[in-house]
N, C-alpha and C positions, 0 to 999 in steps of 0.2 A: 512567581517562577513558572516558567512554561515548561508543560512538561505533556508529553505523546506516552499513551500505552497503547500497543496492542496489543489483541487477542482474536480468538478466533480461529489460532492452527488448528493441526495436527495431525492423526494420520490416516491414511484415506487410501482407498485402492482405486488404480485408474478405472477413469472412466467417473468416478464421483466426485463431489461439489464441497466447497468449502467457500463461508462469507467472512471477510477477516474485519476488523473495526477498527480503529485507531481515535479514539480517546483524546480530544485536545483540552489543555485546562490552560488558564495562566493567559491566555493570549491577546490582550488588552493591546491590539495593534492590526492594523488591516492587514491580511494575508496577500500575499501575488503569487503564490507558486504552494502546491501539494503533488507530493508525490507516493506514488507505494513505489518502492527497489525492493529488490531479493539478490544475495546473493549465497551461491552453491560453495559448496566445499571446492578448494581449490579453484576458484574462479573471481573475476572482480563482481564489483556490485555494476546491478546493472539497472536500469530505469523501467518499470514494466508497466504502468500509467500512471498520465499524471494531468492536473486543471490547472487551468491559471483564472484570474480571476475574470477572465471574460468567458468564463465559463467554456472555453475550448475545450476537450480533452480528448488526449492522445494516448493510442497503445502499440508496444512495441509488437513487432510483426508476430511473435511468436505464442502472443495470446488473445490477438484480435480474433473475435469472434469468438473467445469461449470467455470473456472478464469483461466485468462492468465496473464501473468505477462513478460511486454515487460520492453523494453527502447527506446530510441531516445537519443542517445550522442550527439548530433548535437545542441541539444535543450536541451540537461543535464534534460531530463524529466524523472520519470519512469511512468507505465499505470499499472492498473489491470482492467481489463476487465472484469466485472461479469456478466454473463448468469443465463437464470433460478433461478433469486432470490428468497430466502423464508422468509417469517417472520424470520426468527432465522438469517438471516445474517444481521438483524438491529442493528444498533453500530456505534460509531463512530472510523474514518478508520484512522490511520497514517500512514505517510514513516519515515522510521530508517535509519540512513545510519552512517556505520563503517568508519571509515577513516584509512588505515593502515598502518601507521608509530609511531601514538598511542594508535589507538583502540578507540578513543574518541567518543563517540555519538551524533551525532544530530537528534532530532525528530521533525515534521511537526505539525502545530497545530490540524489540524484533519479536517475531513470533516463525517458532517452524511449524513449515511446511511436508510433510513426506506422504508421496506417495508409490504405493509398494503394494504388491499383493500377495 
């Protein structure tokens, strides 16, 4: 069974760092797509980076330059690393991951994020 945890929120006052992990188990199948999403109170979920398996990766505009977005195959883990938090990146954060033989999704329960001071 596949199954995503993460961990790694919680609460933090801007301007500080938080590294989040997502945990993959189960996954006896080639990956084609990971992603970390957050989404806010009252708002949709939204994509905030993500790899494919050509090892591209992409950040949405609004945290490039403060999130990295690793992996550890070893440990089947991925990271986003967030720098310089702001109150607007409070949300709660999931991992997505593609499987590509059918495309199928699995998504991580989530972990919050708040930052507040």
């Amino acid at each position: 069974q596949v199954q995503l945890v993460e961990s790694g929120g919680g609460l933090v006052q801007p301007g500080g760092s938080l590294r989040l992990s997502c945990a993959a188990s189960g996954m006896m199948f080639s990956i084609y797509f990971m992603g970390w999403y957050r989404q806010a109170p009252g708002k949709q979920r939204e994509l905030v980076a993500n790899i494919y398996s050509s090892d591209y990766i992409d950040y949405v505009d609004s945290v490039k330059g403060r999130c990295t977005f690793s992996r550890d195959n070893a440990k089947n883990t991925v990271y986003l690393q967030m720098n310089s938090l702001k109150p607007e990146d409070t949300a709660v954060y999931y991992c997505r991951v593609v499987r590509r033989d059918t495309m199928q999704d699995y998504w991580g329960q989530g972990t919050q994020v708040t930052v507040s001071s």
